[in-house]
N, C-alpha and C positions, 0 to 999 in steps of 0.2 A: 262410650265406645262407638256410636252410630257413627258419631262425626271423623273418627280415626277409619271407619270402613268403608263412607265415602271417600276419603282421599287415598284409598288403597285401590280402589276399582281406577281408579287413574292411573295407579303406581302399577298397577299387574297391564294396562294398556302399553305404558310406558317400557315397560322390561320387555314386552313382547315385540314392540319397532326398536329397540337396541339390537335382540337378535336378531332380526329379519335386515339389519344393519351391519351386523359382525357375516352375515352370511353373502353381501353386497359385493362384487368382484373389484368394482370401483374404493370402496371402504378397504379391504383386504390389501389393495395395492399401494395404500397409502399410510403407508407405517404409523405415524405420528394419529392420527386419526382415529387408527383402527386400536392402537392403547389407549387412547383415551375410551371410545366407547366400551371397550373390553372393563376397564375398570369401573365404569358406572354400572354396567351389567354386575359383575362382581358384586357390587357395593348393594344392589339391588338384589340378589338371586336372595340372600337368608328368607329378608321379609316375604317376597314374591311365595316361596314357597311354604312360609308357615300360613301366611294368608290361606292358600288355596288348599292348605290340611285344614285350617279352619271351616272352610267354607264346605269340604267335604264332609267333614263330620256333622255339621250342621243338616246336610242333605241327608244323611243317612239317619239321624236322627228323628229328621219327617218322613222320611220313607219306611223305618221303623214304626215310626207313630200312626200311620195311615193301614198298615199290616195289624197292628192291633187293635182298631178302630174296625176292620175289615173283614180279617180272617176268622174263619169259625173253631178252625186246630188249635189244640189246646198249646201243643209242644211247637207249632211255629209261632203262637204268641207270647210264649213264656222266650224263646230265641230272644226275638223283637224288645225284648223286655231288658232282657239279661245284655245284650248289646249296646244299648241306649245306656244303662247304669255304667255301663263300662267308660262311651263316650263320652256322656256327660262330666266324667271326672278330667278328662283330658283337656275341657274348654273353658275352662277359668286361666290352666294354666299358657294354652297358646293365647289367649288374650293377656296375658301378663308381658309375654316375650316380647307379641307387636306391641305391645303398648312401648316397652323400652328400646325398640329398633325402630320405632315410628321416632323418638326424640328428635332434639334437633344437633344436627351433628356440628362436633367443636371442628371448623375446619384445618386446626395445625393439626390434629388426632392423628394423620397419616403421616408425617412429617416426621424427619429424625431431628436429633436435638444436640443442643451444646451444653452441656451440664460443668458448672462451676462449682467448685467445692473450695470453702475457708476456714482454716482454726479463724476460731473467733476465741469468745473467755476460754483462760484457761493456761495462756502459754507454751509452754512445749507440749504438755499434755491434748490439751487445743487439737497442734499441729499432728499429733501421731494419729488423733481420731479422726483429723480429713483424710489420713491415710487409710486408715481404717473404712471408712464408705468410700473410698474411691474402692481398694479391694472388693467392696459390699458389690456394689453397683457392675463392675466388671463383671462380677462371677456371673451375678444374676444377667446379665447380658448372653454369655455363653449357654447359661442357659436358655434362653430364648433366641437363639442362635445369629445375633445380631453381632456388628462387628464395631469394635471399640478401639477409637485414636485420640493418642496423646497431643493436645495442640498448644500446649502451655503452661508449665509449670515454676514454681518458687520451691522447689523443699530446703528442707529445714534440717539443721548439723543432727539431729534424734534421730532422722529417718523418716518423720514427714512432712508435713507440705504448710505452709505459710499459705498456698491458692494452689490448685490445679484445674488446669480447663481440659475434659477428653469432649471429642465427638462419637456420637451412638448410633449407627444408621444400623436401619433392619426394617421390618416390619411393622407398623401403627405403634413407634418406639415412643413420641409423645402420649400418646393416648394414656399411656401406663407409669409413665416415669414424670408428669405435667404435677402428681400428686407429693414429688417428693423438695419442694421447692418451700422453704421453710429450715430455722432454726433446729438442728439434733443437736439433743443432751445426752453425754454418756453421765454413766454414775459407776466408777471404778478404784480401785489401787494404782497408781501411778506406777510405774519398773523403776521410778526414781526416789519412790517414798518408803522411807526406811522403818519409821514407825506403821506399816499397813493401814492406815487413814484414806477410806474412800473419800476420791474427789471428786468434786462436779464439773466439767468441761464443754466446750458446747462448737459445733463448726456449723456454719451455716452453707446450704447447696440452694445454686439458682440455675431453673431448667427453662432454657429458650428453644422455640423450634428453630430448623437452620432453613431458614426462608430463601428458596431458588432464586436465581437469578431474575429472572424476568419481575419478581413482585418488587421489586425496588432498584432503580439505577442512580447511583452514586454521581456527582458531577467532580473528575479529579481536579478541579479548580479549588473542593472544598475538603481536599485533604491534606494534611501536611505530614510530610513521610520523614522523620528523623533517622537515620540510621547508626550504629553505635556498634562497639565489640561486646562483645557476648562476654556475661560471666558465670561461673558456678560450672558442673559439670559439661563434659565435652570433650575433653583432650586439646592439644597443642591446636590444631588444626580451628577448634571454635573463639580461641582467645587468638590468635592473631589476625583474624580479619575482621572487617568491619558488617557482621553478621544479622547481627539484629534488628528488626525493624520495630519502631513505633509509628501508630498511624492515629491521627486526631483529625476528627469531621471536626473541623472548625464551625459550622452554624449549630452543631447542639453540645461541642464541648464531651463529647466523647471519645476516650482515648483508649485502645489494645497495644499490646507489648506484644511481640513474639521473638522469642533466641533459641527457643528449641530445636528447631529444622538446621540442616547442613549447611544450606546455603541461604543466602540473601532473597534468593527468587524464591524457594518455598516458602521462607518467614513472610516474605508478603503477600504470598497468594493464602498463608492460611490465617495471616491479620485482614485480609481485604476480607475474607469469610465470614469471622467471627464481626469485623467491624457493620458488617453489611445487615447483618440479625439484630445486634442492637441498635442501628438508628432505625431499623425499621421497627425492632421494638417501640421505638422512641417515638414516633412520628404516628405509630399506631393510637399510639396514648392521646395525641394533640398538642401534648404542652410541656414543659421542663413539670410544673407541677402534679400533673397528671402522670408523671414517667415514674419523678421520685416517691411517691406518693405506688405506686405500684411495685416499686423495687422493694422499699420498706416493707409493706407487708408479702410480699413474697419471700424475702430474704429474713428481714428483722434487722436489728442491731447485732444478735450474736449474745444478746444479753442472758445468762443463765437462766432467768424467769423466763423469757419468750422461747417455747420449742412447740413445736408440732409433734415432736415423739420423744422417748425417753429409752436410752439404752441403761438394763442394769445390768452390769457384770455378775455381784456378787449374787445375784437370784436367778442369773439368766431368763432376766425377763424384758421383754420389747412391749412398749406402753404409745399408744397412736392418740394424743391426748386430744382430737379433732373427733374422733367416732368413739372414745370411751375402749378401744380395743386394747386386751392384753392379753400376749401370748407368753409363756414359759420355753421358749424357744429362741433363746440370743442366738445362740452360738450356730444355731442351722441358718439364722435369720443372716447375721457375718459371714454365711458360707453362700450366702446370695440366693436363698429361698424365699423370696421376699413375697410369693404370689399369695399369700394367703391376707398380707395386709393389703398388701393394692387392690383386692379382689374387693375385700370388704370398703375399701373407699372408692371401688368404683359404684358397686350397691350401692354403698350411703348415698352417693352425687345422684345416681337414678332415680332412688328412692326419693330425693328430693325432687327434681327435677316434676316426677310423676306428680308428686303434692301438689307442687306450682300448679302442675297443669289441669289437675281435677278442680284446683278453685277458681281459676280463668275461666274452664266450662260453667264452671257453678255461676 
C-alpha cells in the first residue's frame, strides 16, 4: 500500500494543476482543450477524493491517539477511543477502493462498441437465440440509458438472425459489455419441437470498441468498394438500386457488407466505420496470426461445448461458466438485467488483477 500512496501524493498534485487549468481563461477559450482536461479531472476526482478521506482519517486517528495519550478526562478519552474504533473500520475499506481505482485502466473502457451477434450450432434454433441477445443487450442498453443502432443484419425466415451487427454508444459502454465476447449456450424446447425435447443451441457475440477517427487512417488505394442491389427486406425502393456496399482492406483481407441503410452513401459511411475498427483490431494484433488467434478465442467456433455462459430455459437459470456464477433469474436476465453478472465479472477481473499486483510487489 506504501508504494500506491506514493504515487497518489503525485496524483492529488496532478488533480490540483488540472483545476487551476479548468479555471485558466486561455484553457476555457479553447473548447477542444478544455474537454480534454475536464475529462482527466473527471477521471481523476473519485481517487483524489478517497485518498484525501483516507488521509483524514488517518489524521484523526493520531490526533485521537495523542488525546488519549494526553488528556487526564475520563469521558474525553473514552470519545477519542470510541472515535478511532469507529474509524479504524473504515480504512481497510477505503484502501481496498484505491487499491481498485489505482489499476491500470483498459484504454477502449470509455469507448462505445460494435457488438456482433451469430446463430452458430443449432440452426434455426441457433438463429432465434441471436435474436434473443440481440433483445437481451438492447434492453439492458436502455437501461443504462445508452443509445443503440442497427448497422447490419442477415435474418433468417423464423424471425432471427443468421448475424446481426448493432452500434452501442453511451457511457464507458466497453468497460461493461468488453465481458460478453464469447460463445452463449441456450438449453430450451424449440416452438418447432413437437415432442418437448430440450435442445442445445449456441450463437456466438464479438464486442470491438468503435475506435475514432484519428487512431487509424485507412489509404482508399487499399480498399476495393463493390457495390450491388440489396436483398431481403426493404421494400421496392431497396431492390431496385444498386444499394449495398461491400468494402475489402485489400492488405489484410478483410471484408464488411452493408445493405441495411437507404442509400448507397450511408451504407459506406457505416462500412467505412465498421471496417475501420476491425483493421485497426487487426494491425493492433501485429499479424494475420495474432488477429486470428484473438478472434478465435473471443468468439469460438460456436461449438456447443465452448461457451462462456449457459442459458437454461426450463430452470430459468443463467450459469457464467468463467466465474463459476449462477443465478435463478433467466427470464429478468432476457429482460436485460444483466448488472448483476457483469458486476460480478467485473470483481472477478479486479480481483485478479489486484493478485497480480500483490505478487509483483512481493
Amino acid at each position: 500500500m506504501d508504494k500506491v500512496m506514493a504515487q497518489l501524493e503525485g496524483l492529488v498534485a496532478h488533480y490540483e494543476e488540472l483545476q487551476e487549468m479548468m479555471a485558466d481563461p486561455e484553457v476555457i477559450n479553447d473548447t477542444k482543450r478544455y474537454m480534454e482536461i475536464s475529462k482527466e479531472e473527471a477521471d481523476l476526482r473519485e481517487v483524489v477524493q478517497k485518498y484525501k478521506k483516507y488521509k483524514k482519517d488517518k489524521q484523526e486517528i493520531a490526533d485521537n491517539k495523542e488525546i488519549i495519550a494526553s488528556e487526564t478526562d475520563a469521558d474525553l478519552i473514552e470519545m477519542a477511543k470510541e472515535e478511532n474504533a469507529e474509524i479504524e473500520k473504515e480504512i481497510p475499506e477505503l484502501e481496498d477502493q484505491i487499491k481498485i481505482l489505482m489499476l491500470p485502466k483498459d484504454p477502449n473502457d470509455d469507448k462505445d462498441i460494435i457488438m456482433e451477434i451469430r446463430g452458430a450450432a443449432g440452426g434455426d434454433e441457433a438463429s432465434l437465440f441471436a435474436g434473443d441477445l440481440l433483445r437481451m443487450y438492447e434492453k439492458y442498453a436502455e437501461r443504462q440509458n445508452w443509445k443503440v443502432s442497427m448497422i447490419d443484419s442477415e435474418p433468417t425466415e423464423v424471425g432471427g438472425y443468421k448475424r446481426v451487427a448493432i452500434m452501442i454508444t453511451g457511457d464507458k459502454v466497453y468497460s461493461k459489455l468488453k465481458y460478453e465476447n464469447g460463445a452463449h449456450r441456450v438449453q430450451r424446447i424449440p416452438v418447432t419441437e413437437s415432442q418437448g425435447r430440450v435442445h442445445t443451441s449456441t450463437a456466438t457475440v464479438a464486442v470491438m470498441p468503435e475506435y475514432e477517427q484519428v487512431d487509424i487512417d485507412i489509404d482508399p488505394k487499399d480498399i476495393r468498394v463493390d457495390v450491388y442491389r440489396s436483398s431481403g427486406a426493404g421494400g421496392q425502393h431497396i431492390n431496385k438500386t444498386s444499394s449495398a456496399v461491400r468494402m475489402t482492406h485489400l492488405p489484410t483481407g478483410i471484408v464488411v457488407a452493408m445493405q441495411d441503410q437507404r442509400s448507397q452513401q450511408q451504407n459506406r459511411e457505416k462500412a467505412m466505420q465498421i471496417l475501420k475498427s476491425r483493421v485497426y483490431d487487426y494491425y493492433e494484433s501485429q499479424n494475420q496470426a495474432q488477429y486470428d488467434a484473438k478472434r478465435k478465442s473471443a468468439v469460438g467456433t460456436g461449438d456447443r461445448s465452448e461457451r462462456i455462459r449457459t442459458y437454461n430455459y426450463p430452470q430459468n437459470r443463467v450459469t457464467d461458466h468463467r466465474i463459476g456464477l449462477t443465478i435463478n433469474k433467466l427470464d429478468r436476465v432476457m429482460n436485460g438485467e444483466l448488472d448483476e453478472i457483469i458486476d460480478a465479472l467485473i470483481l472477478y477481473n479486479q480481483t485478479k488483477q489486484l493478485e497480480e499486483l500483490a505478487d509483483q510487489n512481493a
